[in-house]
C-alpha positions in Angstrom: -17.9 -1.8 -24.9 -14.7 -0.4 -23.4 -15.1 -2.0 -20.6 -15.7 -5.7 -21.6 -12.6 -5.5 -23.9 -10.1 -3.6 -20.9 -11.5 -6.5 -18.8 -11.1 -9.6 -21.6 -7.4 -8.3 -22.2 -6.8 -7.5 -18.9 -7.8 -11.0 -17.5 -6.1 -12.6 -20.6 -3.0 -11.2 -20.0 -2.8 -11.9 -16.5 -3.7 -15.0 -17.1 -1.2 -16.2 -19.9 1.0 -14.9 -17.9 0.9 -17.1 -14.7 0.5 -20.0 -16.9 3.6 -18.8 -18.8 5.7 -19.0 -15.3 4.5 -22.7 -14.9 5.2 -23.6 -18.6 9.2 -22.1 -18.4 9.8 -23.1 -15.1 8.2 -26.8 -16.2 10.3 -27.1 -19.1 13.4 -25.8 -17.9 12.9 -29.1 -15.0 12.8 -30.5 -18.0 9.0 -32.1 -17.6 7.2 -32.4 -20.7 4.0 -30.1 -21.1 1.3 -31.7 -23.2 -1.0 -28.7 -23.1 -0.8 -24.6 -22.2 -4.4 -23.1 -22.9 -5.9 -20.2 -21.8 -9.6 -20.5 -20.9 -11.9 -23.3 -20.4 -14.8 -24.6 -22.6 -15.0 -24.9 -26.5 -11.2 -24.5 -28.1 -11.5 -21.3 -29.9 -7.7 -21.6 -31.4 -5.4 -24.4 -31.5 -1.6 -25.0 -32.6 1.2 -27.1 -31.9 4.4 -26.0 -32.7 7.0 -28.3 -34.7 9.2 -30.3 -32.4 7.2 -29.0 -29.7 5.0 -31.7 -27.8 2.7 -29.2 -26.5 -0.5 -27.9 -28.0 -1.5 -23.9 -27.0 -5.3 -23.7 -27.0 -7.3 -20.7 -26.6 -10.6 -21.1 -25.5 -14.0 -19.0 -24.9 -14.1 -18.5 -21.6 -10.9 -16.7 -20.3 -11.4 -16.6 -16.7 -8.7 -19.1 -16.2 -6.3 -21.5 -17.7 -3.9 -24.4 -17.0 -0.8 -26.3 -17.9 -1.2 -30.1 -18.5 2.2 -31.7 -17.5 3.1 -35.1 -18.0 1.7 -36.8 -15.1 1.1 -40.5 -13.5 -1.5 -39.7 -11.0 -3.6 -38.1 -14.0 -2.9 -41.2 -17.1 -0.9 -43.8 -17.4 2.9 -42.9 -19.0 5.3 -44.9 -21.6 8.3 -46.2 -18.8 10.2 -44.5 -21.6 9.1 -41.0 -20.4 8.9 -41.5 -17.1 11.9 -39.1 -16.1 9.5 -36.6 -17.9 6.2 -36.7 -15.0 5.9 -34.2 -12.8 5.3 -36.5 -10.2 8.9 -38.1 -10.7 10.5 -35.0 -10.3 12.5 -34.0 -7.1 10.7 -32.0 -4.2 13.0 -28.6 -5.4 11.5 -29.1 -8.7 7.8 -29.7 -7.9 7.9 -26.2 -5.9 9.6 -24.7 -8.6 7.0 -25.2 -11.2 4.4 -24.5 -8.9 5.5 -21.2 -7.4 6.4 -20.0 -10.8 2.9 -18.8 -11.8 2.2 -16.5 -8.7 5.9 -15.1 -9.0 5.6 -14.5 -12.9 2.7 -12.3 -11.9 4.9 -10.5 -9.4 7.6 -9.9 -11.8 4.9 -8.2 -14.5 3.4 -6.1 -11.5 7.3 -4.9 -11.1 7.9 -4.4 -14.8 4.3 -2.8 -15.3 5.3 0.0 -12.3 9.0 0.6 -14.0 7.8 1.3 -17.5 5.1 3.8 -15.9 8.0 5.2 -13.8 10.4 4.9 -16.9 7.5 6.9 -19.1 6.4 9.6 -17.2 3.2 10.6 -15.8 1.2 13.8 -14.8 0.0 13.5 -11.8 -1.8 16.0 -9.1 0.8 18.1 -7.1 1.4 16.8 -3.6 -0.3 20.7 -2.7 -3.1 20.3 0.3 -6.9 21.1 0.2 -9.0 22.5 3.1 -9.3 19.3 5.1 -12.7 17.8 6.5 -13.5 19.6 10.0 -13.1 17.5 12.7 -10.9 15.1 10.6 -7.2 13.7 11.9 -5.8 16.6 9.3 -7.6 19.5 11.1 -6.8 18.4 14.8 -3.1 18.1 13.5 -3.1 21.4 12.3 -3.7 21.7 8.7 -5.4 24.1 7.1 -5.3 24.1 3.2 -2.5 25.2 1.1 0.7 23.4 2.4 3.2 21.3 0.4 4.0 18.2 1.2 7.8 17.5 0.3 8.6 14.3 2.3 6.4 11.8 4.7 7.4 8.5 6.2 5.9 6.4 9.2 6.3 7.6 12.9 9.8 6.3 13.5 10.9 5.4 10.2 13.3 8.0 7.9 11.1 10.5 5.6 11.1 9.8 1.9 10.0 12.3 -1.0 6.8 12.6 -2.0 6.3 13.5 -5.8 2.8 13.4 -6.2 -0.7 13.6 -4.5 -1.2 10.1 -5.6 2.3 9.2 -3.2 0.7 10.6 -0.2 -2.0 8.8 -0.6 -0.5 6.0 -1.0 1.0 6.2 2.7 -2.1 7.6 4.3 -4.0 4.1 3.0 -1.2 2.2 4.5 -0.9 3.9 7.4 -4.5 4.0 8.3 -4.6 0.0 7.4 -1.7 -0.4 9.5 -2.0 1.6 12.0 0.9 3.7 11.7 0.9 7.3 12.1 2.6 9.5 9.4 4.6 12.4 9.3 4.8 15.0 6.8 7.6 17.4 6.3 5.7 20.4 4.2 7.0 23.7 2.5 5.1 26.6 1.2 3.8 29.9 2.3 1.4 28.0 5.2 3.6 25.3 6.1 7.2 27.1 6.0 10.2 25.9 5.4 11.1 22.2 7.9 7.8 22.4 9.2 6.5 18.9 10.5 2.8 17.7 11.2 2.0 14.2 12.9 -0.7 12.9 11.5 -2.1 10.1 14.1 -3.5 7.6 11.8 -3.2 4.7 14.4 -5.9 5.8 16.4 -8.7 5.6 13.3 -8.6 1.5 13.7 -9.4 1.5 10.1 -11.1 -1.8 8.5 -12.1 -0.4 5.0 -9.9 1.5 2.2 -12.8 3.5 0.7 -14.0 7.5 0.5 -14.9 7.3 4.2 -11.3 7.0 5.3 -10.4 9.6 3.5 -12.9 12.0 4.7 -11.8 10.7 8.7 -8.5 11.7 7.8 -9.5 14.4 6.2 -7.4 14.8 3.0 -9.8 13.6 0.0 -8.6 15.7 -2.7 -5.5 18.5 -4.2 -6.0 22.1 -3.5 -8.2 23.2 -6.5 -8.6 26.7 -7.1 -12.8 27.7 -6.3 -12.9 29.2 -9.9 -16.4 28.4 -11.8 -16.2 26.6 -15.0 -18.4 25.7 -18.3 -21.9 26.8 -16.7 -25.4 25.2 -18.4 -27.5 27.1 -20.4 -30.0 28.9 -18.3 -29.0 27.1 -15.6 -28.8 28.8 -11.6 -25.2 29.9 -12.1 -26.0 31.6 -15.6 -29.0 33.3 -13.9 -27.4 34.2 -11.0 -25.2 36.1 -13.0 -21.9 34.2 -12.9 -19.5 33.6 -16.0 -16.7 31.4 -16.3 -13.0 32.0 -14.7 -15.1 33.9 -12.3 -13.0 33.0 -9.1 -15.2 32.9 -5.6 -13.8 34.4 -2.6 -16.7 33.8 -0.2 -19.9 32.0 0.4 -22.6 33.3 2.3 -20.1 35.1 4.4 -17.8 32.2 5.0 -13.9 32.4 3.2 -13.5 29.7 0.4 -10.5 28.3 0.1 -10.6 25.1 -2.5 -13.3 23.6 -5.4 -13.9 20.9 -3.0 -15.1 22.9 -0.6 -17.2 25.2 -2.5 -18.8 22.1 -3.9 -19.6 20.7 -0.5 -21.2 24.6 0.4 -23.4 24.8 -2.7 -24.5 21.0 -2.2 -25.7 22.4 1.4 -27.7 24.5 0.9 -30.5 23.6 1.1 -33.3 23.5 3.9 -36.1 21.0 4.4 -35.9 20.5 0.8 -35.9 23.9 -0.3 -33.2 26.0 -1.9 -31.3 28.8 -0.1 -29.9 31.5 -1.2 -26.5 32.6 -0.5 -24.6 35.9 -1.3 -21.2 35.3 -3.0 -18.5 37.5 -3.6 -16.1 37.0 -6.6 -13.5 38.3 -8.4 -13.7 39.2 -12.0 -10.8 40.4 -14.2 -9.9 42.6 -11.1 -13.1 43.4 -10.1 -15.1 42.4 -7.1 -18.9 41.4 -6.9 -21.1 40.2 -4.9 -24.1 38.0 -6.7 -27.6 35.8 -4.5 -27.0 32.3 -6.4 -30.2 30.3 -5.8 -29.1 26.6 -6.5 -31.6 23.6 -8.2 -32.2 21.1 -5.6 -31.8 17.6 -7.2 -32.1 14.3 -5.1 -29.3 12.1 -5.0 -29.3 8.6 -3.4 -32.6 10.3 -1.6 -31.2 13.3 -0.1 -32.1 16.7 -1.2 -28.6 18.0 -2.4 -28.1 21.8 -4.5 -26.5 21.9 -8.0 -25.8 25.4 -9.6 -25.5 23.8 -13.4 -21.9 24.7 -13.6 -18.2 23.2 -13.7 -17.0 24.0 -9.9 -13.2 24.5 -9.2 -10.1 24.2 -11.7 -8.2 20.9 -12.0 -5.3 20.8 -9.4 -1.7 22.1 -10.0 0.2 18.9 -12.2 3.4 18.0 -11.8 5.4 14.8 -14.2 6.5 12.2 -12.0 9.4 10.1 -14.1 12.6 8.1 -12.9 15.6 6.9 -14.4 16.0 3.1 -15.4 17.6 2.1 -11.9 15.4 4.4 -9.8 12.2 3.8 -12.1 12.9 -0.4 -11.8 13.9 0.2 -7.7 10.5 2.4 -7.2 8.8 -0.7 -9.3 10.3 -3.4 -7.1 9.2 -1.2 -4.0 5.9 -0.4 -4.9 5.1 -4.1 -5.5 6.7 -5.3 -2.5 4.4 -2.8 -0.7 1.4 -3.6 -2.3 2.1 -7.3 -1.6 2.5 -6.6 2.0 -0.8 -4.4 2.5 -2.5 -6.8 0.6 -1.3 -10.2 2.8 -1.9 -7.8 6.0 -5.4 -6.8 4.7 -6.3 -10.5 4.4 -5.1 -11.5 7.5 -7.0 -8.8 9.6 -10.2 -10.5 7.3 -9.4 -13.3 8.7 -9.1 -12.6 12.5 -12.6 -9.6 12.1 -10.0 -6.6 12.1 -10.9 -5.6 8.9 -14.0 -5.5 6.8 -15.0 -8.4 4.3 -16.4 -5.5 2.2 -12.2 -5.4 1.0 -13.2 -8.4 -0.9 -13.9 -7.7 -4.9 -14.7 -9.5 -7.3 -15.4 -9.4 -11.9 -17.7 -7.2 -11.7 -15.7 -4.7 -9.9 -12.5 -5.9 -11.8 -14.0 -5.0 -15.1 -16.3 -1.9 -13.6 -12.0 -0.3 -12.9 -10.6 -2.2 -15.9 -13.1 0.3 -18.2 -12.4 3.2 -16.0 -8.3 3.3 -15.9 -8.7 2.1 -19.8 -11.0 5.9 -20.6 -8.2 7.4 -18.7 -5.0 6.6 -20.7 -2.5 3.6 -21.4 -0.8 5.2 -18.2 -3.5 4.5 -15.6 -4.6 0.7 -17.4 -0.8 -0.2 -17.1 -1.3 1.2 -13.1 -4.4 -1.0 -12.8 -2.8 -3.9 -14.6 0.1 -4.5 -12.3 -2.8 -3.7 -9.2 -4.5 -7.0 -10.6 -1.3 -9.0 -11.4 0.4 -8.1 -7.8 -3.2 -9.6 -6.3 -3.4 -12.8 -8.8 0.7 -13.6 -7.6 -0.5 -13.2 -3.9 -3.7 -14.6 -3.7 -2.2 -17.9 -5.6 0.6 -18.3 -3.0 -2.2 -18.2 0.4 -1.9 -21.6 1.9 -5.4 -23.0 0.6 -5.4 -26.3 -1.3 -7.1 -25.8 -4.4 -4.0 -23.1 -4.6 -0.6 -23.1 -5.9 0.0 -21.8 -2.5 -1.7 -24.9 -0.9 0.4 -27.5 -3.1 3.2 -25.3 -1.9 2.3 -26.1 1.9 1.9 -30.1 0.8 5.4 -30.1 -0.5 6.5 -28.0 2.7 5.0 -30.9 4.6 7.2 -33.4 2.3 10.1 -31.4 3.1 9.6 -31.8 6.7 8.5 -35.4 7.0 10.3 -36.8 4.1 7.1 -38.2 3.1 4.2 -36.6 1.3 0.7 -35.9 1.8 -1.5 -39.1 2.3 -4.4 -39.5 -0.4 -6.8 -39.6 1.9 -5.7 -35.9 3.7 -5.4 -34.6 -0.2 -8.8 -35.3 -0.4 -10.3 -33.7 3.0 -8.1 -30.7 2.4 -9.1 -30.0 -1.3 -12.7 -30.2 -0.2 -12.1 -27.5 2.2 -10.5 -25.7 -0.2 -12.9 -25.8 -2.6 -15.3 -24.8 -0.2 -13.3 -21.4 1.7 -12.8 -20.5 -2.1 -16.9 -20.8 -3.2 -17.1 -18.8 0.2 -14.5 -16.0 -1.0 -16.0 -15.8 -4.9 -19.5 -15.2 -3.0 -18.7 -12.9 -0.8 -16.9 -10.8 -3.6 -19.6 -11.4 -6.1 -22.3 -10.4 -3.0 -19.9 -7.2 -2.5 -19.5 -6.5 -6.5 -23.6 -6.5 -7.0 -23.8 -3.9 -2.9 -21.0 -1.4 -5.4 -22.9 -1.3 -8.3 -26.3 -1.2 -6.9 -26.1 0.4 -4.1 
């Protein structure tokens, strides 16, 4: 249930938003709007304000909406009003109104960042795990423990890095870009000024997802290999093992992070069988050493072990918050960036650099809608202005069905001084229509591999 409603407001908002832009910007051309309605399908809600000649409708199916404008090409209009049609306004205007929408969406996405920034958040500390072996981090030299202070691209001036969250942040770009980042770390492992390359360039990265993250090799914080809430009678219990028991090796092999201990137990097994492994863990002071013998459960049809117990502590926190100039800067920033990845993710779509797999669509919208909402206002504001940077860019791509591709006819008007022939506006919105079936399939197609799969 928390999920359909995060996704119904979610899309509504988004929605009435864009729509919003086109209404303001509209009426401030001073083109009269007959109707602003979110949704399509039977009216749900109707009203008309006095002195106002538009009607707001709110209808059942909210997975879109439009603004009506005055309009020759669409009824016939009183000579009277005439100066009122959007088709009798100037080319500046026409582009206006139509731009308005994506960049309303934009503007959210920067507001929606700065009150998070403004707010405060806990977020994981910017403190390294164990990397992957044979990952990017362990060829560079990492080994689990280090600090990350500052990072930046290969070339580019190091900025601070506040959070775990940050530094991920970077490595997704940089692997999508193929830019290799530098981290300036601190801490007992890293020392003071020390400086690690990671080469990020050379993964030729087409997909954003776990995988990356284990090729790089940093997928989680450090977390301290401390055993949790165990189950009743489960193979930790009988094993012997009690909670804030801390584990300091694994069949003879050092532990270092709950990530890693996790990976160990889910080893262990053999041919489908169970092995058992000697730990050795401190408790209250004291040092034992304990045979685990884990359950061996199948998952996605591999034979994986399970101990029936809470594995590893949450990682060190830290409160990320900004001022109101920094925190609105950072906003501005972070939406500029997203903008950026997201235009150069769907351009390497286009040309086969990049995976079509990037490509989501409801399903997945609402799947992450549900999941930020059961994590706090915090992370649901985070996904909101994820969604609302997307909507603003995918609206202003060239395609004709678009506000982008009504964009690109008046750019042709500009140039030519006359506009797009009926006959071309007809050709191109068929291809339009057609590239965007295409898209919606392919992220529908993508939506049912996630959830099924």
């Amino acid at each position: 249930m928390l999920t359909v409603v995060a996704f119904i407001v979610a899309l509504g908002l988004l929605i009435a938003i864009h729509e919003y832009g086109h209404y303001r910007m509209a009426v401030a051309c001073g083109v009269k709007v007959l109707r602003f309605s979110i949704g399509f399908g039977q009216t749900l809600l109707r009203w008309q304000p006095k002195g106002s000649p538009t009607e707001f409708t709110l209808c059942a199916f909210p997975l879109g909406g439009y603004v009506r404008m005055l309009d020759e090409r669409e009824a016939p209009v009183d000579p009277a009003e005439r100066h009122l049609a959007f088709n009798t306004q100037p080319l500046r205007a026409r582009a206006l109104i139509v731009a308005a929408g994506p960049v309303a969406n934009l503007l959210l996405a920067v507001l929606l960042y700065a009150a998070v920034n403004w707010s405060g958040v806990q977020m994981a500390s910017p403190l390294l795990g164990p990397p992957v072996a044979g990952s990017v981090a362990e060829r560079a030299g990492l080994v689990g423990g280090e600090r990350v202070e500052r990072a930046g691209f290969d070339g580019a001036e190091l900025e601070p890095v506040r959070s775990f969250e940050d530094l991920r942040w970077l490595l997704t770009r940089g692997a999508l870009e193929s830019r290799d980042l530098r981290l300036a770390l601190a801490g007992e492992r890293g020392g003071a000024g020390a400086e690690v390359l990671l080469p990020l360039a050379a993964l030729a990265a087409s997909d954003a997802d776990a995988k990356l993250f284990e090729r790089i090799g940093l997928v989680t914080p450090l977390s301290r290999p401390e055993i949790g809430e165990l189950t009743p009678d489960g193979p930790a219990e009988r094993a012997g093992l009690r909670p804030g028991d801390l584990v300091l090796t694994f069949g003879g092999k050092a532990v270092a992070d709950g990530r890693q201990l996790r990976e160990m137990i889910r080893a262990s097994v053999h041919e489908g069988r169970a092995v058992v492994s000697n730990w050795r863990v401190e408790r209250q002071g004291a040092l034992l050493t304990l045979d685990v013998t884990p359950e061996v459960q199948q998952e996605g049809g591999v034979a994986v072990g399970r101990i029936g117990a809470y594995v590893g502590t949450a990682p060190e926190m830290v409160t990320v918050q900004y001022g109101a100039v920094e925190g609105l800067w950072q906003g501005i920033a972070k939406t500029w960036d997203v903008s950026l990845l997201t235009l150069r993710t769907l351009g390497r779509m286009v040309v086969g650099e990049a995976s079509l797999k990037n490509l989501s669509g409801p399903l997945t919208i609402a799947d992450y809608a549900g999941r930020s909402a059961s994590m706090g206002l915090t992370q649901y504001l985070v996904f909101l202005a994820l969604i609302s940077v997307s909507l603003g860019v995918l609206n202003l791509l060239p395609l004709p069905v678009l506000d982008g591709g009504h964009l690109m006819y008046y750019l042709w008007e500009g140039v030519t001084g006359r506009p797009v022939s009926e006959a071309w506006l007809e050709r191109l919105q068929r291809a339009g229509v057609a590239v965007l079936a295409l898209m919606m399939a392919i992220a529908l197609f993508n939506d049912l591999t996630r959830l099924l799969g």
